[in-house]
C-alpha positions in Angstrom: 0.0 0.0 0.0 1.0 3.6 -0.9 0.0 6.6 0.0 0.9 10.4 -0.1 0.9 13.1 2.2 1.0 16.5 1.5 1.5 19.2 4.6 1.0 22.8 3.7 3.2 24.4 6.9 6.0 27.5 7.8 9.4 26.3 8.1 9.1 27.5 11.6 6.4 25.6 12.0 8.0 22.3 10.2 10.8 22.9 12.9 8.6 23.1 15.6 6.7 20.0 14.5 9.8 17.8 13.7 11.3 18.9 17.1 14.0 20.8 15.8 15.9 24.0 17.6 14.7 27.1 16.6 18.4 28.5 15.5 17.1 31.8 14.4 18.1 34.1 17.1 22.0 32.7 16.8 21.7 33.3 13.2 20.6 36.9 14.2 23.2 37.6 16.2 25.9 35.8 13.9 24.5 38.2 11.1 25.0 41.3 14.0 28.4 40.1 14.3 29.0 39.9 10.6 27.7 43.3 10.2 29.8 44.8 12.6 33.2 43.5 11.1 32.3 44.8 7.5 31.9 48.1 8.9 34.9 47.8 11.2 36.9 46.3 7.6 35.6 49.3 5.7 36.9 52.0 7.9 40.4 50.8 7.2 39.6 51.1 3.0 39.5 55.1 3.7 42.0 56.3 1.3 44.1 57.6 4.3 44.0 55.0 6.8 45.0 52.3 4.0 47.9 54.8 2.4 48.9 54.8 6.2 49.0 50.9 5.7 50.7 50.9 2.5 53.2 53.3 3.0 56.0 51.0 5.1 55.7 48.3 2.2 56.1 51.4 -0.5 58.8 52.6 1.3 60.6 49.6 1.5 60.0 48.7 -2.0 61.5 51.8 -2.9 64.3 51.1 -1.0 65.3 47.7 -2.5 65.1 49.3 -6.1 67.1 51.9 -5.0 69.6 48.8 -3.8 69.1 47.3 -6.9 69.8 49.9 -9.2 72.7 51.0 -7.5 74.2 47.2 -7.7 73.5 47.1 -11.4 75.3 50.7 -11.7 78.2 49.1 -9.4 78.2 45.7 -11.8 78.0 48.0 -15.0 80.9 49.9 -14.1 83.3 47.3 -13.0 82.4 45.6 -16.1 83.4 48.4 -18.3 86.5 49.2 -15.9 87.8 45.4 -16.5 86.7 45.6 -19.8 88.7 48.3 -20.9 91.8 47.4 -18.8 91.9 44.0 -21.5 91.3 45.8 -24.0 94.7 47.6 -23.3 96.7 44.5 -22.6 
């Protein structure tokens, strides 16, 4: 034998029914929580709080190009230096 039922209910009401928690106040305050951090996130995006970020990391990637520039320079011009002595040998 086979028979159908069909139940015409809330999900609230399913829960209740089925004996399942009602979860919706943690998911409330999870959401609260949620909200608060992507407010707290956005304040650093201001353009000068994340400049104020960024600037240590530009400054020290200025510096190492500055370090590598001035080794290729140094490389350059002992090459030409012990270049040129050979060529007068």
């Amino acid at each position: 034998m086979k028979f159908t039922v069909d139940v015409d209910c809330t999900p609230d009401e399913a829960r209740t029914f089925l004996g399942l928690p009602d979860v919706k106040p943690m998911q409330e305050e999870m959401m609260a929580i949620m909200r608060d951090k992507v407010v707290e996130n956005m304040k650093l995006m201001e353009p000068d709080k994340a400049m104020a970020m960024w600037a240590p990391m530009m400054n020290k990637g200025m510096a190492n190009i500055h370090e590598f520039f001035s080794a290729v320079m140094t490389g350059a011009a002992n090459g030409m230096n012990t270049g040129t002595s050979k060529k007068n040998k």
